[in-house]
C-alpha positions as CSV (number, residue, x, y, z in Angstrom):
1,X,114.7,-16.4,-11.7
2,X,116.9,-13.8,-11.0
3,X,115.6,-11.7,-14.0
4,X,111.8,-12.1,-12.7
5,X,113.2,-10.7,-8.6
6,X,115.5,-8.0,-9.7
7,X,112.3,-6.9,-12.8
8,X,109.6,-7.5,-9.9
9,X,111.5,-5.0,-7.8
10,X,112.1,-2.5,-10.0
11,X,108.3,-1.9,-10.6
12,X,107.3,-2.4,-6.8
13,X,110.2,0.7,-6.7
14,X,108.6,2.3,-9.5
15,X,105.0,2.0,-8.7
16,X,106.4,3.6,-4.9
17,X,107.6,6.4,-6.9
18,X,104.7,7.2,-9.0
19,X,102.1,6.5,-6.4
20,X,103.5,9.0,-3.9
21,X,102.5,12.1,-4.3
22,X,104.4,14.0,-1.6
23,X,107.8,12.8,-3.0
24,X,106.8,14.1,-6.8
25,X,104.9,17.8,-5.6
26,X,108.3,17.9,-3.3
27,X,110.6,17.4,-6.4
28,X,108.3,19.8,-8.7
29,X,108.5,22.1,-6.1
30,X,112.0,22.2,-5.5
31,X,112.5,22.5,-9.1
32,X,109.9,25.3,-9.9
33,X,111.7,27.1,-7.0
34,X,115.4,26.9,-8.9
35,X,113.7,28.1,-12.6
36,X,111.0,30.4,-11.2
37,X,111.6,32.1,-14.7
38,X,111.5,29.2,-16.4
39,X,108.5,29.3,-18.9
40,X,107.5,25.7,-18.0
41,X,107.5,26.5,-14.3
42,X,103.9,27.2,-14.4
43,X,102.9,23.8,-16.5
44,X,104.8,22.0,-13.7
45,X,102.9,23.4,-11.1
46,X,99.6,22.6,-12.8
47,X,100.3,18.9,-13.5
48,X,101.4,18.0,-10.2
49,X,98.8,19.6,-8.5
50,X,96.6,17.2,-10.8
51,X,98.7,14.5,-10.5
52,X,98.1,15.0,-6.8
53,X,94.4,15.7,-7.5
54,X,93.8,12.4,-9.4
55,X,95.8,10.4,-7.0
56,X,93.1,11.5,-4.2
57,X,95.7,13.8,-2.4
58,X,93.5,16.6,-2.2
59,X,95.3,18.3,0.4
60,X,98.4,19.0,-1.5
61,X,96.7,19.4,-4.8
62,X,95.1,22.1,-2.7
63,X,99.0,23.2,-1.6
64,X,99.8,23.5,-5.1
65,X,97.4,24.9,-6.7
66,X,97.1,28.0,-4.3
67,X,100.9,28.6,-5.0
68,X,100.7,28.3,-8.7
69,X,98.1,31.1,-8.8
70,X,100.3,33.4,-5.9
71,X,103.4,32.5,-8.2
72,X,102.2,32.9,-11.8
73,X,98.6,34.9,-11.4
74,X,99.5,36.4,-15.0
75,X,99.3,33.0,-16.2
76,X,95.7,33.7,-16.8
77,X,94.9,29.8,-18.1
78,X,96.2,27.7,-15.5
79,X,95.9,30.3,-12.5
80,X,91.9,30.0,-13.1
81,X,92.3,26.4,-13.8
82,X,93.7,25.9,-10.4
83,X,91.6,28.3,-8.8
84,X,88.8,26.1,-10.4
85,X,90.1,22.9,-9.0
86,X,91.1,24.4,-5.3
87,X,87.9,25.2,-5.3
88,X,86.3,22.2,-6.1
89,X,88.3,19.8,-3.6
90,X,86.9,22.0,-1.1
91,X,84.0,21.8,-2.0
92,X,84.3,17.5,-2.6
93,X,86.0,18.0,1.3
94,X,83.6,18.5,3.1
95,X,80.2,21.1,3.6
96,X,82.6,22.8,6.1
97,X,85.1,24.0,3.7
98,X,82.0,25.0,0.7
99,X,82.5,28.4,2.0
100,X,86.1,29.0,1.7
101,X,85.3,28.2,-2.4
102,X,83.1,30.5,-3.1
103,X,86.2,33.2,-2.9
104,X,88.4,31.5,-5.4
105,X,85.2,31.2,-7.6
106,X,85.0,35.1,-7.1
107,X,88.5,35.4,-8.3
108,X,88.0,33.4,-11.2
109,X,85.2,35.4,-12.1
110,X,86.5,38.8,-11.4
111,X,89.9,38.2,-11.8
112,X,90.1,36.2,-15.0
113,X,87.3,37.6,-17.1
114,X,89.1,36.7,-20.4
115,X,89.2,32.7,-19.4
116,X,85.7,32.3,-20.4
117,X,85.5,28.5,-20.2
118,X,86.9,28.7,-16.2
119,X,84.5,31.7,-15.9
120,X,81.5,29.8,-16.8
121,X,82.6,27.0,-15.1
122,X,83.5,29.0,-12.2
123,X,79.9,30.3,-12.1
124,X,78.1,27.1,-12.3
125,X,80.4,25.8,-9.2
126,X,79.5,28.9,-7.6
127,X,75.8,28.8,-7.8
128,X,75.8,25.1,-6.6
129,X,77.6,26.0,-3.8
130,X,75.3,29.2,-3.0
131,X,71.9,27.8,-3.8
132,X,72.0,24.5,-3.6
133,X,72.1,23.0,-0.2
């Protein structure tokens, strides 16, 4: 019986951990920000800001995104990748925020000519958001 508490509380402390997105974007961030060189750095950004995404914490996928690309804009893949996924949570947050996407899609288009698969898929977001009300 003891087994079953102490193994029943260490996945209620588990699934805490891996459920809350604030505590694992606050880690990742504190550890991007002691290896800011670190050729990973970028990656770690990324995921949590997808982790976050997934999770429904579109607010501080939003926060993470928008530092990977001010951090590591020469990281062409994932800077347009999270330019592309900002955008799109403000876009899924409501018709007030559409406009403040169509920017980052500009980015991503201008910007990061050479990503052709977040260019094209910057461009279709774009056009939905601009002609399709």
């Amino acid at each position: 019986m003891q087994k079953l508490l102490i193994a029943g509380a260490f996945l209620v402390v588990f699934f805490v951990m891996a459920l809350n997105t604030s505590m694992i974007a606050d880690q990742a961030g504190q550890w991007v920000k002691k290896n800011p060189k670190d050729p990973h750095a970028p990656q770690v950004l990324f995921y949590t800001g997808r982790y976050c995404d997934i999770l429904g914490d579109n607010n501080r996928a939003q926060l993470v995104y928008q530092s990977l690309y001010e951090q590591y804009p020469e990281d062409t893949a994932l800077a347009a990748a999270a330019l592309y996924y900002e955008a799109d949570n403000k876009i899924e947050t409501s018709a007030a925020t559409k406009a403040y996407a169509v920017p980052l899609l500009d980015t991503i288009i201008n910007q990061y000519a050479n990503e052709e698969e977040w260019v094209k898929k910057a461009k279709t977001l774009r056009d939905e958001v601009t002609y399709v009300r």
